[in-house]
C-alpha positions as CSV (number, residue, x, y, z in Angstrom):
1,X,20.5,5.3,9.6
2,X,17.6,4.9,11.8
3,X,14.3,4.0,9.7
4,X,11.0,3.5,12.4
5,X,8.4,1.7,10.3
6,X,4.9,2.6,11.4
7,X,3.0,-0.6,10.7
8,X,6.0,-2.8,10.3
9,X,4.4,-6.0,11.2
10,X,2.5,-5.7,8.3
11,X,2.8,-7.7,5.0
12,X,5.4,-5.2,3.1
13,X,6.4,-4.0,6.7
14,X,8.5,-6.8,7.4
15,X,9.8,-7.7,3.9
16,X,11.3,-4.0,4.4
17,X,12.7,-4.2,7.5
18,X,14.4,-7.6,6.6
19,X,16.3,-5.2,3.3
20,X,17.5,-2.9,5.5
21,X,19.2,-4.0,8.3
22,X,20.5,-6.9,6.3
23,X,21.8,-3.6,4.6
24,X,23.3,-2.5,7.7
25,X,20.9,0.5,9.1
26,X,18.7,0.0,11.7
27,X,14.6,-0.8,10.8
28,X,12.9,-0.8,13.3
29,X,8.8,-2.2,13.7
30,X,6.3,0.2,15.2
31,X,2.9,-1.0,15.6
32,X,0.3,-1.8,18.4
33,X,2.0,-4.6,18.9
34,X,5.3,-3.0,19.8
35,X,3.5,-0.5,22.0
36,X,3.2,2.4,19.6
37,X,-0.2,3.3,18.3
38,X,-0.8,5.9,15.2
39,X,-4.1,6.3,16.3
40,X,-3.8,7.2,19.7
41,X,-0.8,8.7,19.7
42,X,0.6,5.9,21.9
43,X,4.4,5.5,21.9
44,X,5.0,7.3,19.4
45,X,7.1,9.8,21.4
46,X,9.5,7.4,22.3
47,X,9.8,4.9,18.8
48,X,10.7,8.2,16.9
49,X,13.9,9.5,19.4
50,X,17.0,9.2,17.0
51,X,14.9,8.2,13.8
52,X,16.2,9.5,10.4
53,X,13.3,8.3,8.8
54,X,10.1,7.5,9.4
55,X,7.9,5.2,6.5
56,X,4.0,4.8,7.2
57,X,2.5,2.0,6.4
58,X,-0.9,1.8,8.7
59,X,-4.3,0.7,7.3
60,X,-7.4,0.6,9.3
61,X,-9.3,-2.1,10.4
62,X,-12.5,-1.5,8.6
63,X,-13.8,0.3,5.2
64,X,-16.3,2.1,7.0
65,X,-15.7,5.3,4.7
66,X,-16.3,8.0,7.8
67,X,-13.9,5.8,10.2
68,X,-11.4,5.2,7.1
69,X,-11.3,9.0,6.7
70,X,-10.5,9.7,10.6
71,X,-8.3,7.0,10.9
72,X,-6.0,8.3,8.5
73,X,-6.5,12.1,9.3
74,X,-6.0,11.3,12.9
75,X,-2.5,8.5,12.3
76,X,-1.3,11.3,9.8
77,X,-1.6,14.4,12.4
78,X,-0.3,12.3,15.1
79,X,2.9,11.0,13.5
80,X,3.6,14.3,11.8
81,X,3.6,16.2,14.7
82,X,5.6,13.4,17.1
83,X,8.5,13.7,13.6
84,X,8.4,17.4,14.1
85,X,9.2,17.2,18.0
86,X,12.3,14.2,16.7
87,X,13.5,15.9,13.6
88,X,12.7,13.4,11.3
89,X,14.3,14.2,8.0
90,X,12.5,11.9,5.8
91,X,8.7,10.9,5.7
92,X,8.3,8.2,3.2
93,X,4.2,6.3,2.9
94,X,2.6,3.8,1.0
95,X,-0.6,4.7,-0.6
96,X,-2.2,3.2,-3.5
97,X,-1.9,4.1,-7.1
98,X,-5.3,5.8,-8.6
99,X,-6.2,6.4,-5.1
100,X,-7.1,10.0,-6.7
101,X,-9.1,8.5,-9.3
102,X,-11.6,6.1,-7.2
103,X,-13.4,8.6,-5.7
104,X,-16.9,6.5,-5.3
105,X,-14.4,4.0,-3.0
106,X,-15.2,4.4,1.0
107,X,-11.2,3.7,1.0
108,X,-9.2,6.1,-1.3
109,X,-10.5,9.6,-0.3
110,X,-9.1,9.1,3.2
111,X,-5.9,8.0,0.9
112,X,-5.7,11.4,-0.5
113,X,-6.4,12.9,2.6
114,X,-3.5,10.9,4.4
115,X,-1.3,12.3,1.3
116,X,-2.4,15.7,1.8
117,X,-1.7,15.9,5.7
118,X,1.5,14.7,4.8
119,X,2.2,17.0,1.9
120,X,1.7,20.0,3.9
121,X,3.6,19.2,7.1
122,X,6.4,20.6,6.4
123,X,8.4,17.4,6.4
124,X,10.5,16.6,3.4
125,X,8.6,13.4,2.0
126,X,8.2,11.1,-0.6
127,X,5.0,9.3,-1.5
128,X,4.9,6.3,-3.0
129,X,1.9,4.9,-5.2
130,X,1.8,1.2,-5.6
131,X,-0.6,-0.8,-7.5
132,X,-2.5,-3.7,-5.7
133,X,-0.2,-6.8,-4.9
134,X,-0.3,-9.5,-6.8
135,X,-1.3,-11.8,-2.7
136,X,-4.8,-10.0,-2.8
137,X,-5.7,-11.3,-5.6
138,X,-7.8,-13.4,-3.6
139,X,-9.1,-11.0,-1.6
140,X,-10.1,-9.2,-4.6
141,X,-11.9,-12.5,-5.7
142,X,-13.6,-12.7,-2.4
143,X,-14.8,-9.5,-2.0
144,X,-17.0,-10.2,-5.4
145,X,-17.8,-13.0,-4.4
146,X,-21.7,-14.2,-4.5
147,X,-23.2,-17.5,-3.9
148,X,-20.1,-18.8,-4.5
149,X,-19.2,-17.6,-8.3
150,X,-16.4,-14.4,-8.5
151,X,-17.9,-11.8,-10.9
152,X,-15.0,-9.6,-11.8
153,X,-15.1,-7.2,-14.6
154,X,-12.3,-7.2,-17.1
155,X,-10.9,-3.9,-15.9
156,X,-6.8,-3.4,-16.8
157,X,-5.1,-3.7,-13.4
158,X,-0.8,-3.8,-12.9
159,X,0.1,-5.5,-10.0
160,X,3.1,-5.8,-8.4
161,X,4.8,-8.6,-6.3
162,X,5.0,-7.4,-2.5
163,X,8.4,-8.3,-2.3
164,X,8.9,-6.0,-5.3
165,X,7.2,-3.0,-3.5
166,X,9.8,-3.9,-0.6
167,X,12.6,-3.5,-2.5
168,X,11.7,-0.6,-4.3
169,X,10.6,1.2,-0.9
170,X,14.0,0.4,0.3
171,X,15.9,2.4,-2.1
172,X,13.4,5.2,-1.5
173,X,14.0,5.1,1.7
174,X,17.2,5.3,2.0
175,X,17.7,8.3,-0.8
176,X,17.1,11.6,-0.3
177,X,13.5,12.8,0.0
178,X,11.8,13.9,-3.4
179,X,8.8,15.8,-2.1
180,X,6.8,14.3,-4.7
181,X,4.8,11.0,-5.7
182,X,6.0,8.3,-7.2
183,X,3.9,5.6,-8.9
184,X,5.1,1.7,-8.6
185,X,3.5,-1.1,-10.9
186,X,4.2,-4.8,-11.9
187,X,5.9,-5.1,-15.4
188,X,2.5,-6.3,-17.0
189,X,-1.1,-5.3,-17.6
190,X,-3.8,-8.1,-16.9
191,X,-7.5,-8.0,-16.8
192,X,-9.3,-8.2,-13.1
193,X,-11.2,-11.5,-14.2
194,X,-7.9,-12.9,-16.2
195,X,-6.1,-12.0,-12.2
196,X,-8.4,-14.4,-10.6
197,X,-9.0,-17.0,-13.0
198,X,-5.0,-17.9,-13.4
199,X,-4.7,-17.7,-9.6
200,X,-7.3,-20.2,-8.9
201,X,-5.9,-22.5,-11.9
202,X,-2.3,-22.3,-10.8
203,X,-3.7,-23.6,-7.4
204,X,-5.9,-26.0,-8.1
205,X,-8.9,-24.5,-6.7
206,X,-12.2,-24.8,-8.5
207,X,-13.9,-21.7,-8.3
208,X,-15.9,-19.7,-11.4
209,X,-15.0,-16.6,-12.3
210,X,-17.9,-14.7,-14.3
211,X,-17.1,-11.4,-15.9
212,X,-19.5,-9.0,-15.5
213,X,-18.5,-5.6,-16.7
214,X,-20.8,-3.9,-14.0
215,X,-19.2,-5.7,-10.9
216,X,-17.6,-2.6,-8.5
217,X,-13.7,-2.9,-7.3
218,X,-14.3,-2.2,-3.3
219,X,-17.3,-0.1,-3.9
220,X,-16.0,1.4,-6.7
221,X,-16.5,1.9,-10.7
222,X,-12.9,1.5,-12.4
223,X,-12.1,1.7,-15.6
224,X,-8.8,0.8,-17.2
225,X,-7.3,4.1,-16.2
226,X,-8.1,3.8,-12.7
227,X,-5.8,0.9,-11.3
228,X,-3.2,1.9,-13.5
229,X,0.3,4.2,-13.6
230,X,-0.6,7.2,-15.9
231,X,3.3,8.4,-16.8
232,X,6.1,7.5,-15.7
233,X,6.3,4.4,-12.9
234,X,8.9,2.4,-11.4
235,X,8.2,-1.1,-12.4
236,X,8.9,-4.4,-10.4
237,X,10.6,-7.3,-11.9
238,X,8.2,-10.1,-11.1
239,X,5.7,-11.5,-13.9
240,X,2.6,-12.8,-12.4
241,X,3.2,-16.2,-13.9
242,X,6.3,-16.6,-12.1
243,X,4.5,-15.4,-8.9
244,X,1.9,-18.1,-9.1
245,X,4.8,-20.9,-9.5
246,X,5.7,-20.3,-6.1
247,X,2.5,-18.7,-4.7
């Protein structure tokens, strides 16, 4: 099976196309820096020819709301219509658990939108929901960071080890589409604040973490039912604790 992976030099990108053609189909990268471009419409052409399945994983480069929004409007119209002209059979993306719920964040609503362009393509597709991974935990910490102390709120989060989402994308993948969204979450809840504080401990960085109950995620005012499965999710393996042993 031929599986083109539109950001595939990406964090989860790689761990993916490491699964499968260790099992034996052919994963392929495509990304600006193998000459195919979402945006533009670059390559993409030519990467899809032969492809059974295509999996999206882009992100823009900034969270300028308005060029989030166009960015995944524009990548989601452009690969659609290059899988129509291929006969891709399968359109699998990432997107981001709650994405529905955040709507305050500059980020999600062009998530939803990329989800809706796909939805109606015409494409048999699966989406796939994942909760934040448990190696932005720092990014998280630094995005609230001011003067040098994190304020975090204790808001419920489930994250999930990237090399969980990787395997669990695999399977996906390679079954037959579901035309419908699937959430994916770590096997335990643990408090935004909590996140940071026992990342920071297990490597030795001194660093306060303040909760503040007011502080925004990206932007954005969560509450413990926005970064969170509601029903049924495939769950990863990985415990944060044992995460942090090797992180």
């Amino acid at each position: 099976m031929k599986i083109v992976v539109i950001g595939g030099s990406g964090l989860i990108g790689k761990k993916l196309i490491a699964i499968l053609n260790q099992e034996g189909h052919q994963a392929v990268p495509a990304s600006p820096s193998t000459g195919v471009n979402a945006l533009t419409g670059e390559g993409l052409a030519q990467a899809l020819q032969g492809a059974d399945v295509v999996v999206e994983l882009t992100n823009p480069p900034t969270f300028d709301p308005k060029q989030v929004m166009e960015f995944f409007t524009t990548t989601a119209a452009n690969i659609t219509k290059a899988e129509k002209a291929a006969g891709v059979k399968h359109h699998v993306a990432l997107s981001v658990v709650g994405a529905d719920r955040m709507p305050g964040s500059g980020y999600m609503p062009g998530k939803v939108a990329q989800e809706d362009a796909i939805k109606t393509s015409g494409i048999p597709y699966t989406i796939v929901r994942a909760t934040q991974f448990f190696e932005f935990v720092e990014m998280i910490a630094g995005a609230s960071t001011e003067d040098g102390v994190v304020n975090l709120s204790s808001t419920t989060m489930q994250p999930i080890a990237a090399d969980d989402v990787a395997a669990a994308l695999a399977k996906i993948v390679t079954a037959a589409p579901r035309n419908t969204t699937i959430d994916l979450a770590g096997p335990e809840k643990i408090a935004m604040d909590e996140l940071a504080r026992r990342l920071f401990n297990a490597k030795k960085v001194d660093r306060k973490v303040v909760t503040r109950e007011e502080s925004l995620y990206f932007g954005a005012k969560v509450d413990n039912q926005s970064l969170v499965p509601i029903g049924d999710a495939i769950l990863g393996m990985t415990k944060y604790g044992d995460w942090l042993k090797s992180a």
